[in-house]
N, C-alpha and C positions, 0 to 999 in steps of 0.2 A: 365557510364556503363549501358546499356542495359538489361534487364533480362525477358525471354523466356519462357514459360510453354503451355502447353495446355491447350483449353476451357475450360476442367475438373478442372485444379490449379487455372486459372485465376478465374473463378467462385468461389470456397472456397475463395479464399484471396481475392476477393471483397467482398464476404458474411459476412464472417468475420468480414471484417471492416466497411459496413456499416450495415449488420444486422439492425440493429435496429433504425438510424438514422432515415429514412423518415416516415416510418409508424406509430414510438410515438413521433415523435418530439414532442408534447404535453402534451406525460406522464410526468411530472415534477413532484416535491413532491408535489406541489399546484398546482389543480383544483378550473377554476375558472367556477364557476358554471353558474353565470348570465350572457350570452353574453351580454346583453344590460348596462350590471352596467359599470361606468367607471375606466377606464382599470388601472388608478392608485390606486385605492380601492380595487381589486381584485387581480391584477399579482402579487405576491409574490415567489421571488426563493433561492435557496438554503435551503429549510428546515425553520423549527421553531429555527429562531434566538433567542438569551437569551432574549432579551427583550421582545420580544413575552411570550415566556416562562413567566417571569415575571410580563406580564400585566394577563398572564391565570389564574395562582398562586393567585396574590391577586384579581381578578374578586371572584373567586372561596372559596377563606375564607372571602369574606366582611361579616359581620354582617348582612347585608342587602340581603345577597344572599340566596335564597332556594335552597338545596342541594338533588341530588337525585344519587342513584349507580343502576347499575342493567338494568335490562328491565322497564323501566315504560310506561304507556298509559297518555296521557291525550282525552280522548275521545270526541265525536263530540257531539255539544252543550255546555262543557266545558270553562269554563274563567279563565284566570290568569294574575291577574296582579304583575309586579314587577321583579327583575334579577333573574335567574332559570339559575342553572349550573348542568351537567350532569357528571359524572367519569363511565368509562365503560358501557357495555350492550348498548343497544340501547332506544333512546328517540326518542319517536310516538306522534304527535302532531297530532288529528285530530277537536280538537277546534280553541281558541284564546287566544292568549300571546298578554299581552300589556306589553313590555319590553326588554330588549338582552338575550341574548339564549348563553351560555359555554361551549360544550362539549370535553373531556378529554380522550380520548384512545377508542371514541365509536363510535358510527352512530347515526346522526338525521336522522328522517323520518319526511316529509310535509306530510300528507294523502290528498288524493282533497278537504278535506273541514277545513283544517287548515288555517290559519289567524296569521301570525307573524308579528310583529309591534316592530320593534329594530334588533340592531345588531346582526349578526350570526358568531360564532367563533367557528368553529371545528380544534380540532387538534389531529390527528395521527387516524382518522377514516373520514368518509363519509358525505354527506348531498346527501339524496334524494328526490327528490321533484316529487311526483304525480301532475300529471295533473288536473287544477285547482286551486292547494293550492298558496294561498297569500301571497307575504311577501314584506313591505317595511324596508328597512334597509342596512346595508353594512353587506357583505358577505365575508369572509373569511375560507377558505377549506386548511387545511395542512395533507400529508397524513401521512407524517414522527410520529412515535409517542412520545408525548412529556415525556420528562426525569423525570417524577413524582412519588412519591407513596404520596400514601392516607395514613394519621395516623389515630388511634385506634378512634381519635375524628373528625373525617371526614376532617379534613381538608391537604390540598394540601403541599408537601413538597418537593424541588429538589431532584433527588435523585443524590448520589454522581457517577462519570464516573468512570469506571475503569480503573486505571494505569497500566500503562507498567510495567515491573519485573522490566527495568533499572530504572524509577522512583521510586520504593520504594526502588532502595539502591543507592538514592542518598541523599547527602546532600548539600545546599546551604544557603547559606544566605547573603543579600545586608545591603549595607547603605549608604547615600548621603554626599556629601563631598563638599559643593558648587555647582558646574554647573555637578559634576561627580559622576556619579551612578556605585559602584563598587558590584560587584556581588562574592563572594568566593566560588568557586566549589569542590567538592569533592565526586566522583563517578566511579563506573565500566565503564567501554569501552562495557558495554551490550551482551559481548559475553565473550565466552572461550576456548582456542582455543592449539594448540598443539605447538605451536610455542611459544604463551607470557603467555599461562596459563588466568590467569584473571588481563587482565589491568585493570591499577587504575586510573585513570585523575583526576588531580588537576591544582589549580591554580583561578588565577583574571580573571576576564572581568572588565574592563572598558568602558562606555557608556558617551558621550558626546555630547548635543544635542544643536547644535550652534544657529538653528533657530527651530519653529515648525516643519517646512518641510526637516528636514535635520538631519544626527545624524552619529557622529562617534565612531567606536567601536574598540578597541584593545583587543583581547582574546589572553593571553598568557597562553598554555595548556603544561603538563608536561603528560607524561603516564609510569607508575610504571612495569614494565612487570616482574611477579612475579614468573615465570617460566624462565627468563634469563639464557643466558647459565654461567656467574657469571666470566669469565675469561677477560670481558673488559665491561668498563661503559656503552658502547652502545649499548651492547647486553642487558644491564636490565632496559634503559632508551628510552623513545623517545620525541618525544615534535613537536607542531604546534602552529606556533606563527602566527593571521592572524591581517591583520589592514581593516578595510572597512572601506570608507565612501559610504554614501548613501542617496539620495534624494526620490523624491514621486514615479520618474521614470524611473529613472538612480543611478548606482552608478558603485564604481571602488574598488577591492580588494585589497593585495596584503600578501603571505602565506611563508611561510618556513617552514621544515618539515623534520622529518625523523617518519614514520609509518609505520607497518607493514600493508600492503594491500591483498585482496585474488585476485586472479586469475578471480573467478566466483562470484558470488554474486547469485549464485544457485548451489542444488535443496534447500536449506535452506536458509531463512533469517539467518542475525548476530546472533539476540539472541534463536532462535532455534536449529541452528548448536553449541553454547555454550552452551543449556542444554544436547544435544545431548552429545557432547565430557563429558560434567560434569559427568553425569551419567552416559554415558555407553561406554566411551572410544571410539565413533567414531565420526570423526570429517569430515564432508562432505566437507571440503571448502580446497582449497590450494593457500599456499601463497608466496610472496615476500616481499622486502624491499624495499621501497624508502627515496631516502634522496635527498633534493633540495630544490627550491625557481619557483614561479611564481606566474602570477598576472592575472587578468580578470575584464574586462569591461559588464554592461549588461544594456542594457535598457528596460523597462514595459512598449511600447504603450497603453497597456488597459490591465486591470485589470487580464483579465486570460490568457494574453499572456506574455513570457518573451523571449529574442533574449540577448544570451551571448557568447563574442569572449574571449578565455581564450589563454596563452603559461606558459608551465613549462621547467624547466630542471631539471632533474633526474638524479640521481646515482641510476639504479634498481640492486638487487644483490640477490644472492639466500639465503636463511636460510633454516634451517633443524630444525624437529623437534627434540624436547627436550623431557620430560619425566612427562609432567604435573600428579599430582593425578587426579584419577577418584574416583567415589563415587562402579563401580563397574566394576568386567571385567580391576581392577588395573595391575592387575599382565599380564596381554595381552602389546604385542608389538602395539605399534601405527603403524598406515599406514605411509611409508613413505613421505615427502615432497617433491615433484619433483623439480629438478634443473631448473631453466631459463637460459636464454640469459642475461647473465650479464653485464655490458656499461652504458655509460651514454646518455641518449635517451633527445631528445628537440621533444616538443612535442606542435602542435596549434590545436586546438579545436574551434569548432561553433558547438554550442547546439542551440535549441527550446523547451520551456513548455509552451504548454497550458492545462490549467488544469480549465473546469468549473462543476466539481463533489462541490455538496452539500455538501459535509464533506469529510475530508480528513482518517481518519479511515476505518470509515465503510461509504462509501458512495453506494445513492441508486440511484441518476442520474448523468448526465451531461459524457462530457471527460475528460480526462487524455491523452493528446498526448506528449510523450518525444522522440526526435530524436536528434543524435549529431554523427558530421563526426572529424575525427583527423588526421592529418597527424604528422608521426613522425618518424625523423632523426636519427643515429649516426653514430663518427668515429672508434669508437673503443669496439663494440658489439663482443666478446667473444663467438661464439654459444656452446652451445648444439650439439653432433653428432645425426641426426636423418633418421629414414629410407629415402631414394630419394622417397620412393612411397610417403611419408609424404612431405617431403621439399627438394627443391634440395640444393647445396651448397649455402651458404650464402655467400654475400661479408662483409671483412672487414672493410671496409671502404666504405665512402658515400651509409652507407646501409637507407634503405628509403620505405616507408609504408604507405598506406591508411586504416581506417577501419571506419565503418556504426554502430550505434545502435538505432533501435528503439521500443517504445514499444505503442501500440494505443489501446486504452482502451474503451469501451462502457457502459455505468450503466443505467440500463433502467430499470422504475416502471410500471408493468401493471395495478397492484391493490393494495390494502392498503397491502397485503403480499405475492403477488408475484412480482418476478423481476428477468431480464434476464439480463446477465454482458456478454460480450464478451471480446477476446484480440487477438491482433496479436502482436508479437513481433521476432525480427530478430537480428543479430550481427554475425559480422566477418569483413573478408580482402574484399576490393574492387578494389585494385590498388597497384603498385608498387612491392618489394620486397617481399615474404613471411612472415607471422608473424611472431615475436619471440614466444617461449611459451607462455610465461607472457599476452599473448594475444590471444592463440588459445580457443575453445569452446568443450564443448562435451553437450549431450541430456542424460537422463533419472534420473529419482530421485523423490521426493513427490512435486516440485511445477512447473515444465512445462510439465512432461510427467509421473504423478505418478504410472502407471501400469506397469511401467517396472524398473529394478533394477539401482543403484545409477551408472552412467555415465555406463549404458548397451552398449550408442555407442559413441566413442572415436575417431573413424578413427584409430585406431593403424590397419598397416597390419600385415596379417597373418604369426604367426612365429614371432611377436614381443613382449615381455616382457618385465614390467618394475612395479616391487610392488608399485610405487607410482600412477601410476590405470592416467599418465596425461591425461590433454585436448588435444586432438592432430586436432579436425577438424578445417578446415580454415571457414566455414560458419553452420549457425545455423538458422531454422525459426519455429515458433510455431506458433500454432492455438488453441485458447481453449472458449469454452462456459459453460456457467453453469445455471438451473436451481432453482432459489431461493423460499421457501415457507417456511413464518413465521407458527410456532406450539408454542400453548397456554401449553409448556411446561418447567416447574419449577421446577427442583432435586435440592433442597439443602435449605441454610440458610440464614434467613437476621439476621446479628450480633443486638442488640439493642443499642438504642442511652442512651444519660448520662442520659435520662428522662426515661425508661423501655421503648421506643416504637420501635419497629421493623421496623426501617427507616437507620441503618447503612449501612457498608458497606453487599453485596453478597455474598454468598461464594457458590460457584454449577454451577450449568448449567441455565440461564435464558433467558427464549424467543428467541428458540434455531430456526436455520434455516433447514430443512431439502432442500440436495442440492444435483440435479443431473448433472454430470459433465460431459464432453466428451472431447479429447485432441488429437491434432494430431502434428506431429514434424517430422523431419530431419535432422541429422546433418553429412556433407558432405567434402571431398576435392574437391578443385577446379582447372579443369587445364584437360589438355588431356591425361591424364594417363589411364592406368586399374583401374575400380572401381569409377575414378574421373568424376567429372560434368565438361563442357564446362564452361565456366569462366564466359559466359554472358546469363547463364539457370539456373533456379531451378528445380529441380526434377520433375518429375512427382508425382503428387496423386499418384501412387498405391504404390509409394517408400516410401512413407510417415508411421512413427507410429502412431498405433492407439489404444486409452483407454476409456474406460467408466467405471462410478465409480457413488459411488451415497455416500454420506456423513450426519452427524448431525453438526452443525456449531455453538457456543453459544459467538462468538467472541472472545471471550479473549481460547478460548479452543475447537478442534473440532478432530472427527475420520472420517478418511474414508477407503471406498472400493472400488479397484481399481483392471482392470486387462485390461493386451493389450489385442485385440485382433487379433491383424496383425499378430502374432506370437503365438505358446506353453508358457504356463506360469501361474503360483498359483494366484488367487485372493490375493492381496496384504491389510495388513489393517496398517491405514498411521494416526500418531496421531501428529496434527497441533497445534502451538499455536499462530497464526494469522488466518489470511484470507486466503485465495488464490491468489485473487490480486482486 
């Protein structure tokens, strides 16, 4: 299928995606400073790996090492000999070092009459070298800053990462049994939700590792749904039983299943949309049932590429919600959960990831590109009655369906604390029959289009009503950029460790990002109706929504402000506990 826009659309949706591509290809987290050094001594990607970290660490508490924090000078005419390592502020060499040089979350300065004689290791700040200044030795620049504090006694200490909410309520534990490494799980589903309340999962992993390059895994999952409607087992149980094996570059699946799944996977992640529902009785996400079996092949040509052909068969069926406790806002009726297209759907898939972002978290280079097409069948799909402006009549039989997802991601470092991220992301119908529900889209909410209210566009036509608020568009495309810049600011407390030293865990806001945002969307029927888009066009720009927003980001916890301005509407303030993307 073809797809049409004017200069004005094609332009943004190339901007977008490659924004940032040609002009930093080079901003990587490492700068390699010395064109002339050789290229294996310098090119270093993905960030300050642990062992890095680890060689920094102990550089930095040897015995042997002189330790300096702060701004310090070493002046011209000056001599030093021996290992000199730096922790924050900036280090000004305008003599002579005879030795390797460490620095720790700071900046070196060469001055033109400086003389370095050994290795140079910065990580998570700069090296600047004036014209003139000398230095023989290996060079190493990481802009990423490394995961350290400094103790009461100067010396270097990992600092511990932050957990996800689902990791601190989980619990697990392994033990080897011959050639089989069994793992016992016992944890939240990471979310909560109006349908299961707070799943529970439990159960075994089995881990079988026949050669070095090869390993078989059996995960047999149970999920507890604590909110069950209690009148049949399978309303308060579900369970995913998967078997992989798996090589260096291939491997093959194969799953069984009955879960509850949402609809959308936006304007909230899982565990944000269950604190939401926990606390205050609103649950942004709608769902269905699956229950089936299927299996998937994928192969890894290189490292940040993967190519996977999947097929399932499904029982999809609708559920309603239930009456889960809330923490507040108990006594309110929930939203309701919109009906689907109920049948049993056979379903093939071809997906793509590549993905060569520096860290999967919080990453500050490389891509992220996910794309996958599905085709999928049934005989016996039950619809939904829904407006003709929405869908026309559905067949019952040999009903059949195309649909597109992708999402292209850009993370790009200008300087040690700024960085520009971009994305484009699309999903809908491309071919065949009309969606079911269970597959339509809708725009607006706090992560594709936060300045406007939670699914503000639905496609529902005028005169249509329906308290469960569904997704009713056949197509969906976004645009969004953001402005990143690290602030030297710290609210809150470091816990202390079993020794009195203030090295635990965090608790507050640390080395928080302040971020400006901008967002543009559409979400459309497709077809030659009133109001509808031609089947092989996207909209024009001026149809498009638009929001600017500006935010404080601390990772694990962020606020923003948001407002469209394609339309009338309140500056909106929108409290994250992730990323963006």
């Amino acid at each position: 299928m073809a797809l049409r826009t004017g200069t004005t659309g094609a332009a943004l949706t190339l901007g977008m995606l490659l924004l940032l591509a040609p002009a930093l290809r080079g901003q990587d987290s490492v700068i390699v400073i010395d064109p002339d050094a050789p290229r294996v001594d310098t090119l270093m990607r993905g960030g300050p790996p642990p062992l890095l970290i680890a060689e920094l660490i102990a550089f930095h508490n040897d015995s042997a090492t002189t330790r300096t924090s702060g701004d310090v000078t070493f002046p011209a005419g000056s001599s030093f000999e021996g290992r000199l390592a730096a922790y924050r502020g900036t280090l000004r060499i305008a003599g002579r070092v005879l030795g390797p040089i460490a620095v720790t979350n700071g900046t070196l300065q060469l001055q033109p009459t400086a003389e370095v004689e050994g290795d140079i290791l910065v990580v998570g700040g700069r090296l600047i070298r004036s014209p003139g200044a000398r230095h023989s030795g290996r060079e190493r620049v990481f802009w990423d800053a490394a995961p350290v504090l400094r103790t009461p006694e100067g010396s270097l200490v990992l600092r511990e990462r932050r957990r996800s909410l689902r990791d601190l309520a989980t619990a697990r534990t392994s033990f080897q049994t011959g050639r089989v490494r069994t793992t016992l799980l016992l944890a939240t589903g990471g979310t909560y939700n109006r349908i299961e309340g707070l799943p529970i999962e439990f159960g075994p992993l089995f881990e079988l590792r026949p050669t070095p390059q090869s390993a078989l895994r059996l995960d047999l999952r149970g999920v507890l749904r604590t909110a069950g409607e209690g009148n049949r087992l399978t309303s308060d149980f579900g369970y995913n039983v998967r078997a992989e094996y798996r090589r260096a570059r291939f491997g093959v699946a194969g799953q069984v299943y009955s879960e509850v799944d949402p609809i959308e996977d936006h304007p909230l992640s899982a565990s944000e949309s269950g604190w939401s529902a926990f606390l205050l009785q609103r649950d942004y996400r709608d769902y269905f049932e699956r229950r089936g079996a299927g299996g998937a092949v994928w192969v890894q040509p290189a490292p940040a590429l993967r190519l996977e052909l999947s097929v399932r068969r499904d029982h999809e069926r609708s559920v309603r919600a239930i009456d889960p406790w809330s923490l507040l806002r108990n006594g309110d009726r929930w939203r309701r959960n919109p009906l689907i297209d109920d049948g049993h759907f056979v379903t093939t898939g071809l997906q793509l990831d590549y993905d060569t972002r520096n860290e999967r978290d919080f990453p500050s280079t490389g891509w992220l590109i996910r794309a996958r097409v599905e085709h999928s069948t049934s005989d016996d799909v039950a619809p939904v009655v829904l407006p003709e402006e929405v869908r026309p009549p559905m067949p019952l039989e040999d009903y059949g369906f195309s649909g597109l997802f992708f999402d292209v991601r850009r993370y790009s470092r200008l300087t040690p604390t700024l960085r520009v991220n971009a994305r484009l992301r699309g999903d809908g119908w491309i071919e065949g029959d009309r969606f079911p529900i269970q597959r339509r889209v809708s725009l607006g909410g706090p992560d594709l289009l936060p300045g406007y209210e939670f699914r503000a566009f639905t496609c529902a036509p005028r005169g249509f009503s329906d308290p469960a608020l569904p997704a009713l568009c056949d197509r969906v495309l976004t645009a969004q950029i953001e402005v990143r810049t690290r602030l030297g600011l710290n609210l809150g407390y470091r816990l202390r460790d079993r020794e009195g030293s203030p090295t635990g865990r965090f608790i507050g806001i640390e080395e928080a990002d302040l971020v400006l945002l901008a967002d543009a969307g559409k979400a459309w029927l497709a077809g030659s109706g009133p109001g509808q888009v031609p089947v092989d066009r996207i909209p024009t720009i001026g149809e498009w929504r638009v929001d600017l927003g500006v935010g404080l980001d601390a990772g694990g916890i962020g606020a923003y402000l948001a407002k469209g301005i394609s339309e009338g509407g309140p500056v909106k303030l929108l409290f994250r506990l992730q990323r963006r993307f």
